[in-house]
Short mmCIF file of the C-alpha atoms (twelve columns), coordinates in Angstrom:
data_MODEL
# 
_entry.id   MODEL 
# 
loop_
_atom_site.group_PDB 
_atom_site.id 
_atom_site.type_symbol 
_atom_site.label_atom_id 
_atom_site.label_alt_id 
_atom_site.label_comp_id 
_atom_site.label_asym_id 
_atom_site.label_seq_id 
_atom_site.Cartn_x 
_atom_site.Cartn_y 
_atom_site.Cartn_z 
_atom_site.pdbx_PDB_model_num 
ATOM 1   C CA . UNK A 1   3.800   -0.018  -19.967 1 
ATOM 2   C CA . UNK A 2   3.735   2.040   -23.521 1 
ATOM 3   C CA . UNK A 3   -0.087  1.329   -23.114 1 
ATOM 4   C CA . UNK A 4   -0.312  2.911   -19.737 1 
ATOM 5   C CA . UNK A 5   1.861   6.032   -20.735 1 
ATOM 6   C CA . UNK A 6   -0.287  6.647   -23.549 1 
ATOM 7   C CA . UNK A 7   -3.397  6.792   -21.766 1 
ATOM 8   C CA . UNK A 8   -1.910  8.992   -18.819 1 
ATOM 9   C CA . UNK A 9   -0.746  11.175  -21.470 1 
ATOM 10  C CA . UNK A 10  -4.286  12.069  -22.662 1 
ATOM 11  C CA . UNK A 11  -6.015  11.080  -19.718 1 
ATOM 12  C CA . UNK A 12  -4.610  14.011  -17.546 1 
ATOM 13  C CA . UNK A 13  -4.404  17.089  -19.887 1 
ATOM 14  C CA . UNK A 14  -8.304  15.473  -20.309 1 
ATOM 15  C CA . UNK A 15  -9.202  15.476  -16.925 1 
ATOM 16  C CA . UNK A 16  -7.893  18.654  -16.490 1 
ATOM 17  C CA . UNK A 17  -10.269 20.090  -19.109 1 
ATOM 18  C CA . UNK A 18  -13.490 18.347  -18.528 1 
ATOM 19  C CA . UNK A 19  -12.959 19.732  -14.838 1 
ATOM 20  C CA . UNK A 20  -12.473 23.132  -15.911 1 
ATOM 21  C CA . UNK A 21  -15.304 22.665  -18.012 1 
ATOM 22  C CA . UNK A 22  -18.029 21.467  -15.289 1 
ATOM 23  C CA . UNK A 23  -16.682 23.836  -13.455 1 
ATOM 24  C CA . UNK A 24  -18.270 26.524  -15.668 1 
ATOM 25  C CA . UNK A 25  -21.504 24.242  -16.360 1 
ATOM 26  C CA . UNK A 26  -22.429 24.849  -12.039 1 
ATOM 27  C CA . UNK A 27  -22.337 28.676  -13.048 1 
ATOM 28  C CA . UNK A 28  -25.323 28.183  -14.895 1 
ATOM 29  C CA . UNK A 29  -26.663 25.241  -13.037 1 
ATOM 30  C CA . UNK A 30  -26.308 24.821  -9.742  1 
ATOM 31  C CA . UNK A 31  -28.530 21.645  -9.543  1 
ATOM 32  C CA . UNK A 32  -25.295 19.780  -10.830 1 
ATOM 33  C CA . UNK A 33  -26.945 17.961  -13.210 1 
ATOM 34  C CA . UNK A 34  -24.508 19.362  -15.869 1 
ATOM 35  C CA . UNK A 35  -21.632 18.424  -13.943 1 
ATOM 36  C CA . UNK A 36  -22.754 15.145  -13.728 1 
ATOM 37  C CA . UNK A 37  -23.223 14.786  -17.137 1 
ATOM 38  C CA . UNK A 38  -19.581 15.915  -17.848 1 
ATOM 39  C CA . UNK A 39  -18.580 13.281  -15.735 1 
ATOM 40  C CA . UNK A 40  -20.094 10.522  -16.989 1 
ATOM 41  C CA . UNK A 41  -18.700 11.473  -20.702 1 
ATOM 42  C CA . UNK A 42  -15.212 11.546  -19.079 1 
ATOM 43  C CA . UNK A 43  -15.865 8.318   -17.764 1 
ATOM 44  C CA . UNK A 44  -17.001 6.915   -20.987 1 
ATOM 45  C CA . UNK A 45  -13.777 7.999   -23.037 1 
ATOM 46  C CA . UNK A 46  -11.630 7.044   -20.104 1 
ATOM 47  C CA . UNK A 47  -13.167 3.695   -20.104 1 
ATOM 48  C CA . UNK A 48  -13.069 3.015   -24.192 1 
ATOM 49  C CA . UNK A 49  -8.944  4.918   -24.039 1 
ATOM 50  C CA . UNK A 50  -8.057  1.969   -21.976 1 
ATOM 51  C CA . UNK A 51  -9.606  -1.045  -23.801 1 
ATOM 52  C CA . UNK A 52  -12.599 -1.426  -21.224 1 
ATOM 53  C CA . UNK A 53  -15.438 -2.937  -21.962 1 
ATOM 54  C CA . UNK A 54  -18.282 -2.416  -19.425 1 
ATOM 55  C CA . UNK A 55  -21.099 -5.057  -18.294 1 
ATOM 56  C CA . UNK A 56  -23.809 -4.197  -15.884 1 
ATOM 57  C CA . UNK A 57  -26.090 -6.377  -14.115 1 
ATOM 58  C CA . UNK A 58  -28.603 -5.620  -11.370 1 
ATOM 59  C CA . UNK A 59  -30.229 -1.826  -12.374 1 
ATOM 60  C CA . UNK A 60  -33.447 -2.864  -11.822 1 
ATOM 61  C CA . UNK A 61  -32.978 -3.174  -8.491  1 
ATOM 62  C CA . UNK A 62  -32.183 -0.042  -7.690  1 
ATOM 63  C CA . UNK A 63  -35.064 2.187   -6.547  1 
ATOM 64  C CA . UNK A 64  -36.307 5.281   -8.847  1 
ATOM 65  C CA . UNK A 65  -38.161 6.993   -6.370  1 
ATOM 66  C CA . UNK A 66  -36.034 7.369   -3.376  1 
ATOM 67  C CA . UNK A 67  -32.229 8.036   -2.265  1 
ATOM 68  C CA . UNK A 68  -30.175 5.540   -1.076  1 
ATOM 69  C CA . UNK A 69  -26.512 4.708   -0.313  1 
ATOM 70  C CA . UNK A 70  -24.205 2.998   -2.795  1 
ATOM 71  C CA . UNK A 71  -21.989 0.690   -1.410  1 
ATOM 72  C CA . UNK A 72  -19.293 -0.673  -3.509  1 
ATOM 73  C CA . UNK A 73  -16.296 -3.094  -2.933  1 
ATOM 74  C CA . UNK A 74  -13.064 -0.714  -4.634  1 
ATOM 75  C CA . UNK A 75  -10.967 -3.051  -6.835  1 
ATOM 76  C CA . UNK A 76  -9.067  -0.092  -8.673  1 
ATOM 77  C CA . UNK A 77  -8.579  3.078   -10.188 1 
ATOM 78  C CA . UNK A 78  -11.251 2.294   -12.880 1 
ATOM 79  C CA . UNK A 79  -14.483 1.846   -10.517 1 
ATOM 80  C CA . UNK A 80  -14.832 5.202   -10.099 1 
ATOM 81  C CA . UNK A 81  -15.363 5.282   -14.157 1 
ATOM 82  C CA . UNK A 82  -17.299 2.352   -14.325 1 
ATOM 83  C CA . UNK A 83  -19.772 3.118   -11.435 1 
ATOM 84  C CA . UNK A 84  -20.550 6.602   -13.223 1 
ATOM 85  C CA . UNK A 85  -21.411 4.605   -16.179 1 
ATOM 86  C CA . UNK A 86  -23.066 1.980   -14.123 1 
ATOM 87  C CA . UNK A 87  -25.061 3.682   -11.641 1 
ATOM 88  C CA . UNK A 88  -28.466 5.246   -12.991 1 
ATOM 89  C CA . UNK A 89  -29.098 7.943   -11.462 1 
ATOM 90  C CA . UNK A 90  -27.272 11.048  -10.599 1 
ATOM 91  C CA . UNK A 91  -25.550 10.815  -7.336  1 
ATOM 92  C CA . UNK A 92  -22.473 12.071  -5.416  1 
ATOM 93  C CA . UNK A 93  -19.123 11.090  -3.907  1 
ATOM 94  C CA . UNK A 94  -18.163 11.280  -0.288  1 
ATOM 95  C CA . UNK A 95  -14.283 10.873  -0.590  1 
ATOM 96  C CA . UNK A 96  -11.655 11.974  1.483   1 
ATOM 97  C CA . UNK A 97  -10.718 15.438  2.469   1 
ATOM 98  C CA . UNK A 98  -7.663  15.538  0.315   1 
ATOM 99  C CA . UNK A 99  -9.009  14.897  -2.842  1 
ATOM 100 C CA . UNK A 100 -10.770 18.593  -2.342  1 
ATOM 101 C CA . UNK A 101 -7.173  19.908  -2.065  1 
ATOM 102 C CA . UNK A 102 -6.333  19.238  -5.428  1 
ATOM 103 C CA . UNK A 103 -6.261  22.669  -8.188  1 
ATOM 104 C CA . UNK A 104 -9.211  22.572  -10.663 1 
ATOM 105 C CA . UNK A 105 -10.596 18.636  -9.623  1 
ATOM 106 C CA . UNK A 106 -11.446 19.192  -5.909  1 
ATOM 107 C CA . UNK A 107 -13.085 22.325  -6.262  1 
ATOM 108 C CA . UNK A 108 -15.002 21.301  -9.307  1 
ATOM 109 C CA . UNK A 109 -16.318 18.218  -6.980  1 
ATOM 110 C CA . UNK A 110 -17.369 20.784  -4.082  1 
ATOM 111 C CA . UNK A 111 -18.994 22.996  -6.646  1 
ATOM 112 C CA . UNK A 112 -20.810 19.958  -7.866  1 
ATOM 113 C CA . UNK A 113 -22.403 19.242  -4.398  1 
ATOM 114 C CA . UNK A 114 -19.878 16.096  -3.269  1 
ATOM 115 C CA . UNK A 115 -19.364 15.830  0.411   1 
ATOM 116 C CA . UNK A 116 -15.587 16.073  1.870   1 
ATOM 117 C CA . UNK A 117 -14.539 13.457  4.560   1 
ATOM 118 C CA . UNK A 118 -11.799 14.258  6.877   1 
ATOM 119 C CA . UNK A 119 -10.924 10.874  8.695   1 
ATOM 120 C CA . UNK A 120 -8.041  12.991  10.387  1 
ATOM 121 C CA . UNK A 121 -10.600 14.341  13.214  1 
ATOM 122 C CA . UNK A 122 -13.265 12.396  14.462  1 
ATOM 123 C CA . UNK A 123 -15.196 15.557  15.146  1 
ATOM 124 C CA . UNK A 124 -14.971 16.826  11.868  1 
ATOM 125 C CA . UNK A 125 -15.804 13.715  10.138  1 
ATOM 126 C CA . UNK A 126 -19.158 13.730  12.236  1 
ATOM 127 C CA . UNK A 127 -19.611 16.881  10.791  1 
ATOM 128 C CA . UNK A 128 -18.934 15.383  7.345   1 
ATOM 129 C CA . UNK A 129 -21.180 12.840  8.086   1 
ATOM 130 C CA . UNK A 130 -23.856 14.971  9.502   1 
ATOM 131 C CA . UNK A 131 -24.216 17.572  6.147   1 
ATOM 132 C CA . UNK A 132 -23.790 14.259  4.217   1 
ATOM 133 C CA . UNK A 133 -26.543 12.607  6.105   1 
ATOM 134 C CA . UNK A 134 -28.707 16.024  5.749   1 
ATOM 135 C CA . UNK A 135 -28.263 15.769  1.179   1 
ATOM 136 C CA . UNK A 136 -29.428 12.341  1.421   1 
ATOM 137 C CA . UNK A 137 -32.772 13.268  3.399   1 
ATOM 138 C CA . UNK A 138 -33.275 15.885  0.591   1 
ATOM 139 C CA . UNK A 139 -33.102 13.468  -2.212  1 
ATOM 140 C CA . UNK A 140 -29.545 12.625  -3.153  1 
ATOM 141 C CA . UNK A 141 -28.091 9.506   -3.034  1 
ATOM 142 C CA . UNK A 142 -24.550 9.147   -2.344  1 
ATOM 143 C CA . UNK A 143 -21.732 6.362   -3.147  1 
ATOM 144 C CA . UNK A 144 -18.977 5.114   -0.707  1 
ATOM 145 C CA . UNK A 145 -16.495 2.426   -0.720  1 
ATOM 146 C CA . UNK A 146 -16.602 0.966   2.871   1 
ATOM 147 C CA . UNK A 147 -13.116 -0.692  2.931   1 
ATOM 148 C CA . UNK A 148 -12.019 2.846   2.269   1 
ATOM 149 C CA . UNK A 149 -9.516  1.828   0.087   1 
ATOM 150 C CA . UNK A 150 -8.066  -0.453  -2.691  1 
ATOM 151 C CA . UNK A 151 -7.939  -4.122  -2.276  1 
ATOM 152 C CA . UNK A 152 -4.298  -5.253  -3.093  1 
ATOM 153 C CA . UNK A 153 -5.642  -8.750  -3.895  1 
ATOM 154 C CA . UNK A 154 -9.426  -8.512  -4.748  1 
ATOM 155 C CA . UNK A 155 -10.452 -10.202 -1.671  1 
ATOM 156 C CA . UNK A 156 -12.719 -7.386  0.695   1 
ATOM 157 C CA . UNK A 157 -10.502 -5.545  3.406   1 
ATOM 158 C CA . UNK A 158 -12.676 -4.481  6.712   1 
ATOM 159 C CA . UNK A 159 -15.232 -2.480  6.264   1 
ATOM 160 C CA . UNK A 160 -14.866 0.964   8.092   1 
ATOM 161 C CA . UNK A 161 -17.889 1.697   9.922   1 
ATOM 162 C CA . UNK A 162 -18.269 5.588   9.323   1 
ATOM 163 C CA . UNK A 163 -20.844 4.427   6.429   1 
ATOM 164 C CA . UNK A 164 -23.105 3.071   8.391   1 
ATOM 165 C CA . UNK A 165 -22.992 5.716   10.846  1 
ATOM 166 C CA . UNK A 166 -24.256 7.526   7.756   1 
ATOM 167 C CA . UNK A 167 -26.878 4.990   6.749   1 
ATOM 168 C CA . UNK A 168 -28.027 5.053   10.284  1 
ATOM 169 C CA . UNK A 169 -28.807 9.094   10.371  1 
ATOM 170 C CA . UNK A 170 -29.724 9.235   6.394   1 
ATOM 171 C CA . UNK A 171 -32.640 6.431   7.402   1 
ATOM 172 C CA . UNK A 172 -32.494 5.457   3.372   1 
ATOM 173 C CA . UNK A 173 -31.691 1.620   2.349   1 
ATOM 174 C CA . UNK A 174 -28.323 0.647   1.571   1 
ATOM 175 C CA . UNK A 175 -27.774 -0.603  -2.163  1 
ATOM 176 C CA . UNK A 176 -24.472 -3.091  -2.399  1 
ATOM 177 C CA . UNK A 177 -22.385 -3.274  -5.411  1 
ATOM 178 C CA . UNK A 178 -19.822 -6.237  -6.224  1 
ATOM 179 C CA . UNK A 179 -17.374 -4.700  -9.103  1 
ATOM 180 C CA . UNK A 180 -15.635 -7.651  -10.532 1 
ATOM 181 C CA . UNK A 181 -12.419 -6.691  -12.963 1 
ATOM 182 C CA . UNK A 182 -11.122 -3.644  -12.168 1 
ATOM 183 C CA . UNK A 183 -7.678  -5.052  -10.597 1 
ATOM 184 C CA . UNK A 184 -7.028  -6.637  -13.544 1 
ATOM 185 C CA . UNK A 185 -7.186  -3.961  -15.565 1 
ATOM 186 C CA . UNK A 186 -5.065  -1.970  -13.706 1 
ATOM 187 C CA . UNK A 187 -3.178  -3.998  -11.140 1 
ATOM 188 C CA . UNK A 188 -2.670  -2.198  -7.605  1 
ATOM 189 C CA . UNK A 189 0.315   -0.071  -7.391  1 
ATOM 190 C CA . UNK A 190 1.315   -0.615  -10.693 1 
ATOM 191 C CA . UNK A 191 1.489   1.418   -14.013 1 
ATOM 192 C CA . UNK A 192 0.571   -1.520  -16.145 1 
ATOM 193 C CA . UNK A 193 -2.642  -1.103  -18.630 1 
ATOM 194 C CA . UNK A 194 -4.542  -4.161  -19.867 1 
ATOM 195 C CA . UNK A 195 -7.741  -4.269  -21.849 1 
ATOM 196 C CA . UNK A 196 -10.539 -6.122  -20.313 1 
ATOM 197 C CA . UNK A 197 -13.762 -6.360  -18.627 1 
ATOM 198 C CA . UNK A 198 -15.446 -4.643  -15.961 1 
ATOM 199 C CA . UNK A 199 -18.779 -6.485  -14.185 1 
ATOM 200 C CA . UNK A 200 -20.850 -3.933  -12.146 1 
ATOM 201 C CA . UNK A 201 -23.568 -5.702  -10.251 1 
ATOM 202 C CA . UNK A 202 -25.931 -4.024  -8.099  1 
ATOM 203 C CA . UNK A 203 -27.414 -5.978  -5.225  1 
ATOM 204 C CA . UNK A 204 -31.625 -5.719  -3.858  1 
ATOM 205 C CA . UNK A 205 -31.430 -2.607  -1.328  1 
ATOM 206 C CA . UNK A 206 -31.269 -3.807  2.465   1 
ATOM 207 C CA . UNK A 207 -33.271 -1.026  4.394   1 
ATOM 208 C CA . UNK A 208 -31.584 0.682   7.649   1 
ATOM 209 C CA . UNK A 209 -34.401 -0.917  10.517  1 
ATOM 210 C CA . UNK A 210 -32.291 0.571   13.295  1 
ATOM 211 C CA . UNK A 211 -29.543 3.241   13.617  1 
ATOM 212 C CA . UNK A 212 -28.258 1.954   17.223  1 
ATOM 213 C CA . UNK A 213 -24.615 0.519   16.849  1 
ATOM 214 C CA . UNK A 214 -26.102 -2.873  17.245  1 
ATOM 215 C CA . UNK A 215 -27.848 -2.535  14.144  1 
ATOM 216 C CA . UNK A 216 -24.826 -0.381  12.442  1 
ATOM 217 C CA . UNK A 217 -23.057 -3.596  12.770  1 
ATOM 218 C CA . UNK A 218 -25.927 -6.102  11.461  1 
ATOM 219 C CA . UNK A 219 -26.321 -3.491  8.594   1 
ATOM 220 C CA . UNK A 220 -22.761 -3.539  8.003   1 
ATOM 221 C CA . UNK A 221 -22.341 -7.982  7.959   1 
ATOM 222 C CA . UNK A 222 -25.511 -7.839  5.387   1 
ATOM 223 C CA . UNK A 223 -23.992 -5.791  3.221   1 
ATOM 224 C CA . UNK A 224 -20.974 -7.451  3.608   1 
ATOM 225 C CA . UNK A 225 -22.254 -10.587 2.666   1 
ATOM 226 C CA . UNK A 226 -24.190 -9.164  -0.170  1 
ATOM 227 C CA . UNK A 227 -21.347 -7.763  -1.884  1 
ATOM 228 C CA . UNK A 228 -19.180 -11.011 -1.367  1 
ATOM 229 C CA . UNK A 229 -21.661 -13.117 -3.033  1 
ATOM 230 C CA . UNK A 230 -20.721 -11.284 -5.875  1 
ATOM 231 C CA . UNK A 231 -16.998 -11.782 -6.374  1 
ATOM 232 C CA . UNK A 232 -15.294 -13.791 -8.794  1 
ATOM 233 C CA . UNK A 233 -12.535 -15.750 -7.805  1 
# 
């Protein structure tokens, strides 16, 4: 517990600041390549503050030339750091609409180009999902966490479909990532801090062949499956 109070203790007043900070780097550059530079350094010192060390597998699979859609099972608090570090090249989040909401953080993110998702209206999420679907086309790739939220027991929760919805209009290939460590690291719903390990392994991209719901659903049991294969027990 002293471990985990510690870190939230810097952590914050640290998040706080690096936000702030990329906030004034997309004054000067709007691409957002600054901003996602800050991040990544926060990630780094997040990740080496809590005793994390950080093994990737997998980048070569992952297409230079193209966009495409990170998929990632969501173990815990620390993917978020450890796919920043993981993934690489630049991309951006689609998270939920409330994250936006929060002073300094959320509009840092929409400065930096991420895409807000309200799940509260179906009409404005196909909205989200349409201006999301529109940055991918122009080059950007994008990373969601289909279960939508974190596994209390590592084992994959079902996989909400408004991802491959996207994949489906965006027409770029789907890459799947397993994370493997996170939970135990920081355990779900709990304070608690351990030092550990962190696997990020990146899966061979499985193109979108047909955007009908039919094939929404076949994309969605392949990528499934690939991320599964992944997990340690």
């Amino acid at each position: 517990m002293l471990r985990a109070y510690l870190f939230l203790l810097i952590f914050i007043p640290l998040t706080f600041v690096f936000a702030f900070s990329a906030i004034i780097a997309t004054l000067f550059d709007p691409t957002g390549r600054f901003y996602h530079g800050h991040a990544r350094l926060w990630s780094l010192i997040s990740l080496r503050m809590a005793g994390v060390r950080l093994v990737v597998a997998g980048q070569e699979l992952v297409p230079a030339d193209q966009p495409v859609i990170y998929m990632s099972n969501h173990q815990g608090n620390f993917d978020i750091h450890a796919l920043f570090r993981a993934i690489p090249y630049r991309f951006s989040w689609i998270a939920k609409e409330e994250l936006f909401s929060i002073p300094i953080f959320g509009h840092s993110m929409r400065r930096a180009g991420y895409v807000p998702l309200d799940r509260s209206d179906g009409r404005q999420a196909l909205k989200s999902m349409e201006r999301a679907a529109t940055i991918i086309r122009e080059g950007r790739s994008v990373v969601i966490f289909p279960e939508g939220t974190r596994t209390p027991d590592g084992n994959l929760l079902p996989f909400k479909k408004g991802g491959f919805l996207l994949a489906g209009k965006a027409g770029v290939p789907v890459v799947p990532v397993t994370i493997n460590g996170s939970r135990q690291v920081n355990p779900s719903k709990r304070i608690e801090l351990y030092p550990g390990t962190i696997t990020v392994r990146f899966g061979a991209p499985i193109p979108v062949s047909d955007g009908s719901g039919k094939g929404r659903e076949e994309l969605l049991q392949r990528v499934r499956a690939a991320i599964a294969a992944g997990l340690e027990n």
